[in-house]
Every structure is written in structure tokens, then in C-alpha cells.
N, C-alpha and C positions, 0 to 999 in steps of 0.2 A: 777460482773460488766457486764452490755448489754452494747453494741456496737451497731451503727447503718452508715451505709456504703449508704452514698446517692449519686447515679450517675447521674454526670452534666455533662457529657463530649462529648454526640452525637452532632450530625452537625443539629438535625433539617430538616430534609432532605424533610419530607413532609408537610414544611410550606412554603411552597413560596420563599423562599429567609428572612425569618424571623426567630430569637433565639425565641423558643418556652418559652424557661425559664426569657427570660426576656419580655415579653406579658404579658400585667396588663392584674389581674382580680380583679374585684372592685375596681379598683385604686393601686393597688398593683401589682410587680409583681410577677409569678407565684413561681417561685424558694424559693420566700420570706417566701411563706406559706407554703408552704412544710418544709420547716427550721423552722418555729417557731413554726409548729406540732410536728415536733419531737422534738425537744426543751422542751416543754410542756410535753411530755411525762418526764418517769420514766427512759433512758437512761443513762449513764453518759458518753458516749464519740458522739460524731460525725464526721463522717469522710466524707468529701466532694470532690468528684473524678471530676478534671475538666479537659478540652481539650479544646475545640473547643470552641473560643470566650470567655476564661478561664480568664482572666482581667477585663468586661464587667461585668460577672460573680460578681464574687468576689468582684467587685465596690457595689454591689446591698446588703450584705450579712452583715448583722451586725453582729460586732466583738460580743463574746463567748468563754467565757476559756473552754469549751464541744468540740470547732470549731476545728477541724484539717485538713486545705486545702492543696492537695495532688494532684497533676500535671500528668495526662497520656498523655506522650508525644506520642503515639501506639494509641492515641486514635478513628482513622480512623478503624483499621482493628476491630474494634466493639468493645459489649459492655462486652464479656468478660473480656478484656484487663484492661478495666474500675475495675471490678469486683474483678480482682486480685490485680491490681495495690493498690485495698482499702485494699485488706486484708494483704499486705503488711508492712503495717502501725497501723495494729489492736493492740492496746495494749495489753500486754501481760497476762494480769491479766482479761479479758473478757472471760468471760463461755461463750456468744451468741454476734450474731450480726445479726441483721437485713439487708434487701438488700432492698433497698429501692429505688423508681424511682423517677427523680426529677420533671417529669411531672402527677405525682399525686397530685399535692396539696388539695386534698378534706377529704383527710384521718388525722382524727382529733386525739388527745394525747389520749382518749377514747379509740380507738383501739389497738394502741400501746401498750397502761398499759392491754388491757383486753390479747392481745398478752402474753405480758410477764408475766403473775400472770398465764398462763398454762404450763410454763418450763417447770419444775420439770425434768423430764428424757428424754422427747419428743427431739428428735435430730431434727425433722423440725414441724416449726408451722406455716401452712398457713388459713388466713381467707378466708370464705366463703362466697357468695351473694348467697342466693338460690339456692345453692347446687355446685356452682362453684368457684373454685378457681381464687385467688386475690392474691391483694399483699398490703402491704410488706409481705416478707418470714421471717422467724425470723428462724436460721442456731445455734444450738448446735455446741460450738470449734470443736466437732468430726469429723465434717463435712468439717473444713477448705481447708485438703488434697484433698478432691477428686473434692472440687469448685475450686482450681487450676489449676484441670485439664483440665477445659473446654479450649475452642477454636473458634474463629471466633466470629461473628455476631450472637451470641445467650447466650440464656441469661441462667437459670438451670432449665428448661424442662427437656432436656436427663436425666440429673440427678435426676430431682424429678421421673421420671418416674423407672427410674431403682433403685427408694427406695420406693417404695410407702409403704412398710413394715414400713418405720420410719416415718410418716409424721400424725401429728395430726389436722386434720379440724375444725377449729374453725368457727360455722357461724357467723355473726357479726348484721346479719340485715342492712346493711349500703354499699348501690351502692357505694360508695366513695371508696372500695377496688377496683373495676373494672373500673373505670372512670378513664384514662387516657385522657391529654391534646395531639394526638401527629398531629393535622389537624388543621385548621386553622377553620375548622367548630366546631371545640369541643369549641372554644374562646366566641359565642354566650350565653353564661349561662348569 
């Protein structure tokens, strides 16, 4: 079983006084796409970490028996908090899980499935744009214990870096891994 952990729970901080996740793009809003990407994909659970304007949220969100919406009330002190809060709730029966950001929506079920058909023994798979890493991360179980560990206002850098021995690059050809929505200037597409 994949798992896929999508965090909705920041404040939006550097959009003006505007929920970045709920900002149409093409008539849509952004959170929506990002949900029916993974959705689309080969996944079978999703877990959706909310906080901040958490109702709002969740109004937008078509129901999904995949859907499991999960409340980080910590959701101030970052996106850690977020992060554990999902893995809290990981069913039990999931070999992997994805960490997925809810202001990606560009990353389409294409990447996902190419993500998850390099499992195999790979404990971290992250895609590539041109030589650099993206996201989603896609997290081997083995891994759960030490993504707990983290703390504060970040995300698992420290920790990819102090694995870089486990981590498999997958290039993708596709900016849509590095294309975050998180300014109010990334809205002009």
C-alpha cells in the first residue's frame, strides 16, 4: 500500500493576507488540483493535514473514500508538526508514503505512478528537474522513525542530507516538481 501525506495546514504568510490553497487557477481552486492529482495516481490512501483556515479548506475538497482529513492543531509552530501529525494517522499496512505540498498543484498522477514503479528497496525517491531536486518525496516505512524527528519550521532537508546514501533521483523532465504556488506572483500562469 502507498500512502500519500498532503500538507494544508500553513498560514499562507507570503500572500498578502490571502489562503494560497484556496486561489483558483483556471477556474479552480489550487488545493483541488493537487487532490485530484494524487487521486489520479496509483496511491490508495490520502491523508490531508489541515490547520490554518481548516473548514474553508475542507468545504473545497470532494468527498473520497482514499480522503482522510486530520487536524494539526501545532499547526503555527511549522511544517514539521504538519508532517508528523500525517504520519500519525498512516495506515498501518503502507510500505511508502509520499510528503507531498498542497501548493504544488502542477504535478500530475504521471509522476506519481513513474515515483512509485521505482520502489523496490529505495528508502527515499525524489524526482528531478535538470539535475535538481523536487518534490513530492516518496519515504520507504523505514524511514517513518527518523521523519518524527524533525522540529520547527522545516521541512526534511536535514534529513535528506544526512541520507543521501538512501535516496534515488529520478529525473522526470517536468518543472511541475519545482513549481511551487507560495507568492502571489506564481498566481499569473
Amino acid at each position: 500500500m502507498i500512502s500519500s501525506i498532503l500538507l494544508a495546514a500553513g498560514q499562507s504568510k507570503r500572500m498578502l493576507g490571502e489562503n494560497k490553497l484556496i486561489k483558483c487557477i483556471q477556474g479552480v481552486p489550487l488545493i483541488k488540483h493537487s487532490v485530484k492529482n494524487i487521486l489520479e495516481s496509483s496511491i490508495q490512501e490520502l491523508i490531508i493535514v489541515l490547520g490554518y483556515q481548516n473548514e474553508k479548506i475542507k468545504k473545497i475538497i470532494d468527498k473520497n473514500k482514499k480522503i482522510k482529513f486530520i487536524m494539526n492543531t501545532n499547526f503555527e509552530s511549522g511544517i514539521s508538526s504538519s508532517i508528523k501529525e500525517g504520519l500519525k494517522h498512516l495506515n498501518k499496512k503502507s510500505e511508502a508514503f509520499f510528503i507531498c505540498l498542497g501548493d504544488m498543484p502542477l504535478i500530475n498522477n504521471r509522476i506519481y505512478n513513474e515515483i512509485i514503479k521505482q520502489k523496490n528497496d529505495n528508502e527515499i525517491i525524489i524526482p528531478t528537474y535538470k539535475g535538481e531536486q523536487g518534490n513530492p518525496i516518496l519515504f520507504s516505512r523505514s524511514m517513518k522513525k527518523e521523519i518524527m524527528n524533525l522540529h520547527g519550521d522545516h521541512g526534511a532537508k536535514k534529513l535528506l542530507k544526512s541520507n543521501k546514501y538512501k535516496i534515488l533521483n529520478i529525473e522526470v523532465n517536468d518543472q511541475s516538481v519545482m513549481k511551487d504556488f507560495n507568492t502571489i506572483n506564481n498566481f499569473s500562469v
